[in-house]
Biopython code that builds the backbone (N, CA, C, O; Angstrom):
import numpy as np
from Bio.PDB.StructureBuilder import StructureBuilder

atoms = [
    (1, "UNK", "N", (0.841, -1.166, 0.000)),
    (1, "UNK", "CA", (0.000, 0.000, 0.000)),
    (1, "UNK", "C", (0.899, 1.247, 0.000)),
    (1, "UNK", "O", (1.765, 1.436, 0.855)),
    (2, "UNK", "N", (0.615, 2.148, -1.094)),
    (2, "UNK", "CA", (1.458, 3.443, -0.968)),
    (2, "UNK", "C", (1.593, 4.110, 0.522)),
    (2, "UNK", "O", (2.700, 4.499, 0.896)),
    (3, "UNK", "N", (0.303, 4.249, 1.465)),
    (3, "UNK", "CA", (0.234, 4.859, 2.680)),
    (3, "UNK", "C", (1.759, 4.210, 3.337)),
    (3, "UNK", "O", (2.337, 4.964, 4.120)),
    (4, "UNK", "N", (2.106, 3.496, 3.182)),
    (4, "UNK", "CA", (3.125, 3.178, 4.181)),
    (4, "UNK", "C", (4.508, 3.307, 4.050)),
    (4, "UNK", "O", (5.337, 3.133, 4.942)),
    (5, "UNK", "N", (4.816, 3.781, 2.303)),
    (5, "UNK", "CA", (5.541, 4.412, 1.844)),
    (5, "UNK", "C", (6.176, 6.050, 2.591)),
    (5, "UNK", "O", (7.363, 6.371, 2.642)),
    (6, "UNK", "N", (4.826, 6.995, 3.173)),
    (6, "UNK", "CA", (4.900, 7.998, 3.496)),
    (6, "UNK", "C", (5.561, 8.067, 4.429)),
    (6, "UNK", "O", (5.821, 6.947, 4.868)),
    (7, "UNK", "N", (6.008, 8.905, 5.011)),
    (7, "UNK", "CA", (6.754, 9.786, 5.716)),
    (7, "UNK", "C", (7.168, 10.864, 6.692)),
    (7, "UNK", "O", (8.287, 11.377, 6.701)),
    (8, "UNK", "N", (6.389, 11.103, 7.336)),
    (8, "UNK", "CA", (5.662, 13.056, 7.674)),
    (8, "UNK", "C", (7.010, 13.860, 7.753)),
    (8, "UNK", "O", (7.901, 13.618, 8.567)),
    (9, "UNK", "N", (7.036, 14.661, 6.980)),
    (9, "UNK", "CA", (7.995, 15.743, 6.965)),
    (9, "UNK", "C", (9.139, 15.238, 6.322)),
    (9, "UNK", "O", (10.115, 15.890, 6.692)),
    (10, "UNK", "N", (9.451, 14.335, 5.497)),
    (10, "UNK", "CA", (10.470, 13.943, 4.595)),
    (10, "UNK", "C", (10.618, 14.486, 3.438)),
    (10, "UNK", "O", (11.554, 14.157, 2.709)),
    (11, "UNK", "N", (9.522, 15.603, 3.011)),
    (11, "UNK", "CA", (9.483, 15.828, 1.727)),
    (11, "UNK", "C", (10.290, 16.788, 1.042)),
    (11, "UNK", "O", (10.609, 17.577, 1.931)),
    (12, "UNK", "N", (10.782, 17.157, 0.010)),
    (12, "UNK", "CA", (11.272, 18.440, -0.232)),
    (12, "UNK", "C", (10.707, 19.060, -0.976)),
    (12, "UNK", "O", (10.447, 18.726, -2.132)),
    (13, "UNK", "N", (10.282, 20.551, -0.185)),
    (13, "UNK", "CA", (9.440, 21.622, -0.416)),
    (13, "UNK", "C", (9.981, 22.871, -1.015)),
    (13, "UNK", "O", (9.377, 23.934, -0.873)),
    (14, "UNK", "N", (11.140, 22.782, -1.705)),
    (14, "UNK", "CA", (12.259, 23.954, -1.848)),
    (14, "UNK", "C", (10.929, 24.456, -2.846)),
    (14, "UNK", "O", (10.001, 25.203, -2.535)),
    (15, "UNK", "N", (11.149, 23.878, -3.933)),
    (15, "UNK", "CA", (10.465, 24.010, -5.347)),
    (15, "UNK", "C", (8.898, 25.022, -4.857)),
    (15, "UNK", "O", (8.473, 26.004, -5.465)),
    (16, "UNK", "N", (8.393, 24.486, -3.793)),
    (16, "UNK", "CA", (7.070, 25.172, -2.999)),
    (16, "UNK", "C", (7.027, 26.530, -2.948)),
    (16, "UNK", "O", (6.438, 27.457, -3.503)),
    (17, "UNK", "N", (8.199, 26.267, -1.728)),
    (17, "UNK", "CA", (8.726, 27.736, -1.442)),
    (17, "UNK", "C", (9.043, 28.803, -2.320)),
    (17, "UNK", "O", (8.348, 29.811, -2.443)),
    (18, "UNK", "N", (10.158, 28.562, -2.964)),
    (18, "UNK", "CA", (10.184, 29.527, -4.627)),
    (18, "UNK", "C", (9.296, 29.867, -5.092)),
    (18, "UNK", "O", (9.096, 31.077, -5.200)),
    (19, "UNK", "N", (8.334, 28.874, -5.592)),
    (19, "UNK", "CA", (6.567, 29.119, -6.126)),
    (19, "UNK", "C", (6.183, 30.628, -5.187)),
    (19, "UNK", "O", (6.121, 31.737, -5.717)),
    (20, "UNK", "N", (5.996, 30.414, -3.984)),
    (20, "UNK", "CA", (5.104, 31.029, -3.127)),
    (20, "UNK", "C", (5.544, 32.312, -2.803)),
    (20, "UNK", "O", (4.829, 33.251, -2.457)),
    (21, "UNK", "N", (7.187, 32.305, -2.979)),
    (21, "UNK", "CA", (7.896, 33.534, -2.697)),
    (21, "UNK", "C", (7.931, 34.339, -4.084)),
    (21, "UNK", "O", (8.011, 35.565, -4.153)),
    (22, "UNK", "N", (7.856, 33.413, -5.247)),
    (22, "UNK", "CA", (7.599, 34.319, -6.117)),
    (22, "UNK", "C", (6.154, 35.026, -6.621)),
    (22, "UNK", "O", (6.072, 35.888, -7.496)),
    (23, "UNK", "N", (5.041, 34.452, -5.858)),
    (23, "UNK", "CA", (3.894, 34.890, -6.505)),
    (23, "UNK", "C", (3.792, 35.709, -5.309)),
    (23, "UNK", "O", (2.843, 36.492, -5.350)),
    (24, "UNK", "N", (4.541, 35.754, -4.193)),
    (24, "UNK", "CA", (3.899, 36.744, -3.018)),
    (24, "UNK", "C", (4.886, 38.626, -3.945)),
    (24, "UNK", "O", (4.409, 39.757, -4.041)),
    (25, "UNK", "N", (5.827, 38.265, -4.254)),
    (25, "UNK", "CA", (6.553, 39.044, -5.332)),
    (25, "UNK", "C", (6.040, 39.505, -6.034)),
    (25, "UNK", "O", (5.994, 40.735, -6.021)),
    (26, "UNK", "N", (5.337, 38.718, -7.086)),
    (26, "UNK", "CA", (4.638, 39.546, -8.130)),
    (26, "UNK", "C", (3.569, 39.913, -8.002)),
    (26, "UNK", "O", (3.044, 40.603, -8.876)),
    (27, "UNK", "N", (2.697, 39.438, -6.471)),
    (27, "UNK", "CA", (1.426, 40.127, -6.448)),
    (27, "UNK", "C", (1.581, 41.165, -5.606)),
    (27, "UNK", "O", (0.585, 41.885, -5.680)),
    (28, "UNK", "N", (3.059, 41.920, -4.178)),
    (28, "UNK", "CA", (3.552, 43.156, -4.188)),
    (28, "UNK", "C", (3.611, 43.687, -5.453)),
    (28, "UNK", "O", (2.752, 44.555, -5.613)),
    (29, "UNK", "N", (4.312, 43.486, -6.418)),
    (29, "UNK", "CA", (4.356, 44.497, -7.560)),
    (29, "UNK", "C", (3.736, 44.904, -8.293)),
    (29, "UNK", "O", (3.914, 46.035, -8.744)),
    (30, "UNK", "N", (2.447, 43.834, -8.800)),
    (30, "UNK", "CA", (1.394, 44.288, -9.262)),
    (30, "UNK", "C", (0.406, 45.213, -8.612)),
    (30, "UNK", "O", (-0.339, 45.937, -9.272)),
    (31, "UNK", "N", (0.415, 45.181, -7.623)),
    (31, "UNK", "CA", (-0.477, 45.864, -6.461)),
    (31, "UNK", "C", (-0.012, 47.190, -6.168)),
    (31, "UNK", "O", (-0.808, 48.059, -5.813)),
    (32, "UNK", "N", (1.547, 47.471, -6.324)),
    (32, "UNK", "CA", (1.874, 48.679, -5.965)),
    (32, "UNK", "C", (2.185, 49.459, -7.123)),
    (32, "UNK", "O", (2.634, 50.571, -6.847)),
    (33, "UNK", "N", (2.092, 49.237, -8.145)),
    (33, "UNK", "CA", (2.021, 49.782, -10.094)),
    (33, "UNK", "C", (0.700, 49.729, -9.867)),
    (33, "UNK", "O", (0.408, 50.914, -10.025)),
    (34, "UNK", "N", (-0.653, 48.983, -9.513)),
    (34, "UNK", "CA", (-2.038, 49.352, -9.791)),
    (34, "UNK", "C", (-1.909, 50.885, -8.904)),
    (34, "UNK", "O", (-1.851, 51.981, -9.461)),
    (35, "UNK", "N", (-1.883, 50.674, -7.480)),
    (35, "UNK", "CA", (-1.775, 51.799, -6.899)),
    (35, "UNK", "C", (-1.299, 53.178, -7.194)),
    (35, "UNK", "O", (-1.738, 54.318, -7.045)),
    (36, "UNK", "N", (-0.117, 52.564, -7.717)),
    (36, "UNK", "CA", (0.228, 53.640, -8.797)),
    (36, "UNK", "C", (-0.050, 54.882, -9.741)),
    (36, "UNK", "O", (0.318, 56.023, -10.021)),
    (37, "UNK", "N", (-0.678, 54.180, -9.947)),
    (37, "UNK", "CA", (-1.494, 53.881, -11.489)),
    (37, "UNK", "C", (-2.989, 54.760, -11.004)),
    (37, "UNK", "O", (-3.439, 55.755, -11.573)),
    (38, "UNK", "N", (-3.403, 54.263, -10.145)),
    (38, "UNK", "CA", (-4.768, 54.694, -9.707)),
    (38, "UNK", "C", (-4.607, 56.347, -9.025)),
    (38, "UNK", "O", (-5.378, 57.290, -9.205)),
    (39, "UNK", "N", (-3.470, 56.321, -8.285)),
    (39, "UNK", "CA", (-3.546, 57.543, -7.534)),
    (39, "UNK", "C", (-2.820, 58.753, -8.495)),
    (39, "UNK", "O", (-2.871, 59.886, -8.016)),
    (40, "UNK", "N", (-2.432, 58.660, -9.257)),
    (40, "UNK", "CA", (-2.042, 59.509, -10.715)),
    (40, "UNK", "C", (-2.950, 59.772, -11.479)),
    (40, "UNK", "O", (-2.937, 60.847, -12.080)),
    (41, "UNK", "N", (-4.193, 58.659, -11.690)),
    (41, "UNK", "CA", (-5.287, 59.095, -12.316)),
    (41, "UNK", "C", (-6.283, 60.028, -11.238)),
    (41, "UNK", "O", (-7.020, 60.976, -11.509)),
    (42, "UNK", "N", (-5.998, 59.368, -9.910)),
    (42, "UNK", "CA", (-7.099, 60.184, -9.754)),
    (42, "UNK", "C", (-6.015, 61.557, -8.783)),
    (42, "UNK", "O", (-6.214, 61.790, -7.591)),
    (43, "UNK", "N", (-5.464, 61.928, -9.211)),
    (43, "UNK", "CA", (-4.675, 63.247, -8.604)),
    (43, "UNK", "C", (-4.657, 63.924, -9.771)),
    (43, "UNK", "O", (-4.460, 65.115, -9.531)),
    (44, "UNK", "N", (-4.800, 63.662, -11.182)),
    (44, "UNK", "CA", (-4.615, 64.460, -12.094)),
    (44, "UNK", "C", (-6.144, 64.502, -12.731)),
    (44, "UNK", "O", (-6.522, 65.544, -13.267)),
    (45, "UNK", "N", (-6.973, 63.402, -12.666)),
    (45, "UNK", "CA", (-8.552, 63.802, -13.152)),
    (45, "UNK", "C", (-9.426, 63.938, -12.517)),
    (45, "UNK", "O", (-10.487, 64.445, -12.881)),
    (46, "UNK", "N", (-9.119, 63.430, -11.208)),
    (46, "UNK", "CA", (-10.405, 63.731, -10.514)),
    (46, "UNK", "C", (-10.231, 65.203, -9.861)),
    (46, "UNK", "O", (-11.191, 65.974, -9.857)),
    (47, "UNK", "N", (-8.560, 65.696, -9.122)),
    (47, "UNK", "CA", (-8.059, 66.451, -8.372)),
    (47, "UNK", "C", (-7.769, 67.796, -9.029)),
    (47, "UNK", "O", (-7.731, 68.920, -8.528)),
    (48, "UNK", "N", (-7.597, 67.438, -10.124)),
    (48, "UNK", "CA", (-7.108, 68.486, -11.385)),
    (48, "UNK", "C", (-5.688, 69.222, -10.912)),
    (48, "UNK", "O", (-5.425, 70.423, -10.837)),
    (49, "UNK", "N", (-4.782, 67.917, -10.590)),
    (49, "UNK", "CA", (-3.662, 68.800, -10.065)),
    (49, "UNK", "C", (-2.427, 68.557, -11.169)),
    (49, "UNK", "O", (-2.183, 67.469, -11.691)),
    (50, "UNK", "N", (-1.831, 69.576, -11.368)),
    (50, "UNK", "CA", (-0.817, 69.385, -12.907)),
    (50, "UNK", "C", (-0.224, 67.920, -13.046)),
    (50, "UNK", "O", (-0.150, 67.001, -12.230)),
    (51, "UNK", "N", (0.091, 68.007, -14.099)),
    (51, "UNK", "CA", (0.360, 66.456, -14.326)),
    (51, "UNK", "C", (2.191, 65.886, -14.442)),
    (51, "UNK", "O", (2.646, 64.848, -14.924)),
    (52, "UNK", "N", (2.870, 67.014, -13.809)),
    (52, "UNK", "CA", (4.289, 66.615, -13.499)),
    (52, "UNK", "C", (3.805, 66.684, -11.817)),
    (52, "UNK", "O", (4.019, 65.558, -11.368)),
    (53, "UNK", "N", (3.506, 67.154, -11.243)),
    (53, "UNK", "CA", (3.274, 67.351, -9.624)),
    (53, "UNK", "C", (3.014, 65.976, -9.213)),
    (53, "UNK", "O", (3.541, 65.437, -8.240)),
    (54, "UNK", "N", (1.844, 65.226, -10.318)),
    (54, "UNK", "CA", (1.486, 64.413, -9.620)),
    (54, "UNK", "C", (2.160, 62.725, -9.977)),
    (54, "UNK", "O", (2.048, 61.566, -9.577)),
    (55, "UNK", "N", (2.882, 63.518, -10.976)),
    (55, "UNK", "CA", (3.780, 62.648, -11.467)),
    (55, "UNK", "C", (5.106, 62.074, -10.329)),
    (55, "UNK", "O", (5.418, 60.956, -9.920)),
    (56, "UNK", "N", (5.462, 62.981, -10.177)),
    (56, "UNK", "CA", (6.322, 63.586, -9.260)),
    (56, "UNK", "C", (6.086, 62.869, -7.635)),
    (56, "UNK", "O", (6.910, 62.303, -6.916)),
    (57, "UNK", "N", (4.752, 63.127, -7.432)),
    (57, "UNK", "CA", (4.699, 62.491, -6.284)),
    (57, "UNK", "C", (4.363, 61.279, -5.764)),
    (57, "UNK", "O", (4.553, 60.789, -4.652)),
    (58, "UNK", "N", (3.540, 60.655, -7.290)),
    (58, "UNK", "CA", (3.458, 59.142, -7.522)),
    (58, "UNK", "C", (4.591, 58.347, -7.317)),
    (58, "UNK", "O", (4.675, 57.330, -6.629)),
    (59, "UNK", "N", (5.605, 59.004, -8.094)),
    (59, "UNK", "CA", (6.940, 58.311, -8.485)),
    (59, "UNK", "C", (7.837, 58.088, -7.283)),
    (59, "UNK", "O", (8.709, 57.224, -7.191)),
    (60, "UNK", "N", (7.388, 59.284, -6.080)),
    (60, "UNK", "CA", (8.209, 59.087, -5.345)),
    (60, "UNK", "C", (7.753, 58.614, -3.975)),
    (60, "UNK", "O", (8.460, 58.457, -2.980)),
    (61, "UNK", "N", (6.277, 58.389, -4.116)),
    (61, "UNK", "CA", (5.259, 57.209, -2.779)),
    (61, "UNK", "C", (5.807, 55.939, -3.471)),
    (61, "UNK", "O", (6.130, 55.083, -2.647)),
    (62, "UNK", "N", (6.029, 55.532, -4.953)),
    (62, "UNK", "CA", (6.441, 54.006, -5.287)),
    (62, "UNK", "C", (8.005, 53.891, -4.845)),
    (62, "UNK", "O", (8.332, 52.739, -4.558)),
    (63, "UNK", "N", (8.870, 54.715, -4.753)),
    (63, "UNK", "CA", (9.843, 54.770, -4.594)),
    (63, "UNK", "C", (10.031, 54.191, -3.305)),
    (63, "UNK", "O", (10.846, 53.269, -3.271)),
    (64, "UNK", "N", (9.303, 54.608, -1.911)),
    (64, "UNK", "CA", (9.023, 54.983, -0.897)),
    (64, "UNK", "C", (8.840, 53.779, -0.151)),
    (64, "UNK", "O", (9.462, 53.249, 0.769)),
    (65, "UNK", "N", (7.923, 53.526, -0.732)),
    (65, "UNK", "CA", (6.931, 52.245, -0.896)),
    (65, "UNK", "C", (8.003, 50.979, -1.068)),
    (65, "UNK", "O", (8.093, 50.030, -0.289)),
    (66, "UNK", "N", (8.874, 51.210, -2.398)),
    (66, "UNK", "CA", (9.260, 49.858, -3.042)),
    (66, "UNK", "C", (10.915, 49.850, -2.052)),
    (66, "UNK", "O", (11.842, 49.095, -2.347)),
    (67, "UNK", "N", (10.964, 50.888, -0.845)),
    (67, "UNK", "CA", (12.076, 50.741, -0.255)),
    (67, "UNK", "C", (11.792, 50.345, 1.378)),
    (67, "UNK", "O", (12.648, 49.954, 2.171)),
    (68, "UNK", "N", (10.418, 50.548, 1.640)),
    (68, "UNK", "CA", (9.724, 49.911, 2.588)),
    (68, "UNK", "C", (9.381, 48.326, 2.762)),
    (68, "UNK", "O", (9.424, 47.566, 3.730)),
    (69, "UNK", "N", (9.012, 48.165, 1.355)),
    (69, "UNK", "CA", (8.496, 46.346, 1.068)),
    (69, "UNK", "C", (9.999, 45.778, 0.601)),
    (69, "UNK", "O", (10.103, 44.563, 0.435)),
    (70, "UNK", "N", (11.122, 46.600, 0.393)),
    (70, "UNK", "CA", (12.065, 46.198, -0.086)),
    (70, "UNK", "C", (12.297, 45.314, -0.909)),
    (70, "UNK", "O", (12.840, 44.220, -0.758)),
    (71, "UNK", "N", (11.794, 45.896, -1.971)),
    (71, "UNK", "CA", (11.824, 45.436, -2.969)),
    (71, "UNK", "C", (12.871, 45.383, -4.227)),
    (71, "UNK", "O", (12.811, 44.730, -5.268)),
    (72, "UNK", "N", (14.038, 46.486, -3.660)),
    (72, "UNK", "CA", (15.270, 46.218, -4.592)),
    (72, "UNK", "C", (15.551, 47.427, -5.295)),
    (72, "UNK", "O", (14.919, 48.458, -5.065)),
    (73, "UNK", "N", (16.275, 47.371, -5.964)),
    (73, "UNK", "CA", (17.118, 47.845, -6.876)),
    (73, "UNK", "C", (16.461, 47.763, -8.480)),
    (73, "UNK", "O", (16.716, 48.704, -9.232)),
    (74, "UNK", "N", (15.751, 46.805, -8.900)),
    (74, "UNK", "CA", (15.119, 46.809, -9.873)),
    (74, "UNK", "C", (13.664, 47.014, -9.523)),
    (74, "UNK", "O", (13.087, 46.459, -10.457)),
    (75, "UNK", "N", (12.738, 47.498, -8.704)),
    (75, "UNK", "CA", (11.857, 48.452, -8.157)),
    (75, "UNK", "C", (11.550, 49.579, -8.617)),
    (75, "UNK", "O", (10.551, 50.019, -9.185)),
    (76, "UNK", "N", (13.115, 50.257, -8.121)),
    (76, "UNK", "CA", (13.327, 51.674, -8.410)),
    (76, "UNK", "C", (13.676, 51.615, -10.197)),
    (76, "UNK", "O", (12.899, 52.313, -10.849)),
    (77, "UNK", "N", (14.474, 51.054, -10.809)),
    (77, "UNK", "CA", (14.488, 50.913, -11.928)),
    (77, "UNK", "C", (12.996, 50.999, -12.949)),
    (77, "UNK", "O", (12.587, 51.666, -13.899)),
    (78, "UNK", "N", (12.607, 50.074, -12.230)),
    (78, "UNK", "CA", (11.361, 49.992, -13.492)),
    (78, "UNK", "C", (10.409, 51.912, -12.913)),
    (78, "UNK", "O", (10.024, 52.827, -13.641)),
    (79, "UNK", "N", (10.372, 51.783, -11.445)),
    (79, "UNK", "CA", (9.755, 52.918, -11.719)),
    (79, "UNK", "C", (10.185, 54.387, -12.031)),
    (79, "UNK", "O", (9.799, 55.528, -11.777)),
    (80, "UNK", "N", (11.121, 53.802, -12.670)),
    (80, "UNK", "CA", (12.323, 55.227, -12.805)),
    (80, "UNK", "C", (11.698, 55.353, -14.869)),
    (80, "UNK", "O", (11.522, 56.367, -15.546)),
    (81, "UNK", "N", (11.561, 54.096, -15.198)),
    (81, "UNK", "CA", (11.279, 53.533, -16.833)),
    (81, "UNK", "C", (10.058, 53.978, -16.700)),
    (81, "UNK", "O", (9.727, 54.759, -17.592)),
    (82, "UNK", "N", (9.034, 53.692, -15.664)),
    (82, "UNK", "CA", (7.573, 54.006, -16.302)),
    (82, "UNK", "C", (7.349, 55.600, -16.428)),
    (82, "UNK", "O", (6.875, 56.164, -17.414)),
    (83, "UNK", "N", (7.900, 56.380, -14.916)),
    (83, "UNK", "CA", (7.630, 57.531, -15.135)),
    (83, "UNK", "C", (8.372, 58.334, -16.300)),
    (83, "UNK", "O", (7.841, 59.342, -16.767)),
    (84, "UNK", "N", (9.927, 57.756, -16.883)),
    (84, "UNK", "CA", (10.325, 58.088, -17.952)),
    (84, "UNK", "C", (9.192, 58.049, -19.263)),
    (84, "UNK", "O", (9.021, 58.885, -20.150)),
    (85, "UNK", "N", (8.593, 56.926, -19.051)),
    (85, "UNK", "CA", (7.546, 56.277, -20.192)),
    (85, "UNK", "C", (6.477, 57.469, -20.485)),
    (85, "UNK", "O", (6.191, 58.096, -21.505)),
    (86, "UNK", "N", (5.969, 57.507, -19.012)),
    (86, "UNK", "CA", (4.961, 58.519, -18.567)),
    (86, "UNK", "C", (5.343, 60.041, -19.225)),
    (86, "UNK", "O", (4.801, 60.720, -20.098)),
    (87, "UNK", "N", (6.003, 60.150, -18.757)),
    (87, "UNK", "CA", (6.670, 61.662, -19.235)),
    (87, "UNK", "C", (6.714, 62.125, -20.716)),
    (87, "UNK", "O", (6.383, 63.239, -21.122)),
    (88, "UNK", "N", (7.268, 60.878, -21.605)),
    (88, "UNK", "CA", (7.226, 60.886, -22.889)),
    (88, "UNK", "C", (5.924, 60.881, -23.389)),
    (88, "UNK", "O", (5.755, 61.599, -24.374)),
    (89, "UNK", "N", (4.762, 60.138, -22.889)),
    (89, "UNK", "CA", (3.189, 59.961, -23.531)),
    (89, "UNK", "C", (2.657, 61.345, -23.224)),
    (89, "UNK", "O", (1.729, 61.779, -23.906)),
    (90, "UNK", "N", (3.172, 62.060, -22.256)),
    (90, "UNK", "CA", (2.180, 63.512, -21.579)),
    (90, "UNK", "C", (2.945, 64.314, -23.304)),
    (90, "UNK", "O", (2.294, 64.718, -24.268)),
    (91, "UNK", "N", (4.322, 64.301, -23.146)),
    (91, "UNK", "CA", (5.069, 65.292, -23.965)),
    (91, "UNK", "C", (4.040, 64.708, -25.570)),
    (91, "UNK", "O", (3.220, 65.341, -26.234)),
    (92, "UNK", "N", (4.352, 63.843, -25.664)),
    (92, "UNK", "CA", (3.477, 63.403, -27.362)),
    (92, "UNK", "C", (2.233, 63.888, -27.148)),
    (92, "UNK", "O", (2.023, 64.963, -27.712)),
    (93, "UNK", "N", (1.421, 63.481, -26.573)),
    (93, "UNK", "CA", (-0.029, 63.951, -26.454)),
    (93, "UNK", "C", (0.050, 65.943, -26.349)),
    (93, "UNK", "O", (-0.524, 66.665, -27.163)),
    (94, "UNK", "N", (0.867, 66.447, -25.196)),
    (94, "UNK", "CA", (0.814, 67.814, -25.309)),
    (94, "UNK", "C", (0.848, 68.352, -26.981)),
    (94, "UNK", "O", (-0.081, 68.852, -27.614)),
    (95, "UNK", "N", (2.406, 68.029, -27.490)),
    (95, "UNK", "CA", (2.484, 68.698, -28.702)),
    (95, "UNK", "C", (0.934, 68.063, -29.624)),
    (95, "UNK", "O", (0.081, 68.864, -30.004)),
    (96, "UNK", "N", (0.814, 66.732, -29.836)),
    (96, "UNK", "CA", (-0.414, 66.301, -30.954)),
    (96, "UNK", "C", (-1.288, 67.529, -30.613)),
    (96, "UNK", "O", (-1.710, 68.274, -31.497)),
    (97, "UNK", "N", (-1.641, 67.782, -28.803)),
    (97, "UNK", "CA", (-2.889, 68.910, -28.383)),
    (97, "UNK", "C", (-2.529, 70.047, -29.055)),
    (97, "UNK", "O", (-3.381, 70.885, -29.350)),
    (98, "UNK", "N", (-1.161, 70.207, -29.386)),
    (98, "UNK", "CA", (-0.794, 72.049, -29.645)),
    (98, "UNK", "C", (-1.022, 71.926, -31.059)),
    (98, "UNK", "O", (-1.558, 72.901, -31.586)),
    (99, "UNK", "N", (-0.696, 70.809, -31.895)),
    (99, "UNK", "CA", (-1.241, 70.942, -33.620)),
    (99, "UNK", "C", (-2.474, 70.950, -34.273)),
    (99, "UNK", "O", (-3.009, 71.383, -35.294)),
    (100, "UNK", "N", (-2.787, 70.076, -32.932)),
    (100, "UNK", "CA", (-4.338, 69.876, -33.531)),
    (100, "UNK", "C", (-5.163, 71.135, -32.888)),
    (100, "UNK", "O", (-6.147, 71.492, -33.535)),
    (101, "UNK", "N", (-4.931, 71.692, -31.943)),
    (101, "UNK", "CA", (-5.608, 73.061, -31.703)),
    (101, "UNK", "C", (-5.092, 74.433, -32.151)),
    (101, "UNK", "O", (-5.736, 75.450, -31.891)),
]
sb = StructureBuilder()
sb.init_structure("model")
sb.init_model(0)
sb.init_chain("A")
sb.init_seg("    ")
for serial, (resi, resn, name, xyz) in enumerate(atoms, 1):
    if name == "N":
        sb.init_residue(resn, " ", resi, " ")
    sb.init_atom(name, np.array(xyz, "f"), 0.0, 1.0, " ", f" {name:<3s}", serial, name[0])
structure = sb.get_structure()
């Protein structure tokens, strides 16, 4: 009978662990880019507050944030890339606004 095969606590769980440490990982990061994400929209559409200010202060609660949950060195990286990202979509959209008006 397999039952007698078993063991209690013989098993190796490394492979588990990794799993669990990485999805507890990517669901901090997803969670703190939604947050992100949300409090930029609503500081610049709902709040009507300029859109480097709130850029500005998004960038630097994730910063804040991603040195609290310690989250690294590539944290700050990516959110160093999005608000770069960010910055570039406001600048394209401004000028398209200045040709087309």
């Amino acid at each position: 009978m397999a039952a007698s095969d078993y063991s209690r606590g013989s098993m190796e769980i490394g492979d588990q662990e990794n799993t669990w440490k990485g999805f507890v990982t990517a669901s901090v990061w997803g969670s703190a880019i939604i947050l992100s994400i949300v409090g930029y929209a609503t500081l610049t559409l709902a709040i009507g507050m300029n859109w480097i200010v709130a850029l500005v202060l998004c960038a630097g609660a994730a910063i804040v944030g991603g040195l609290f949950f310690g989250l690294g060195a590539t944290w700050m990286l990516a959110v160093i890339g999005l608000t770069a990202l960010a910055v570039f979509i406001q600048v394209v959209v401004s000028i398209a606004g200045a040709l087309i008006g």
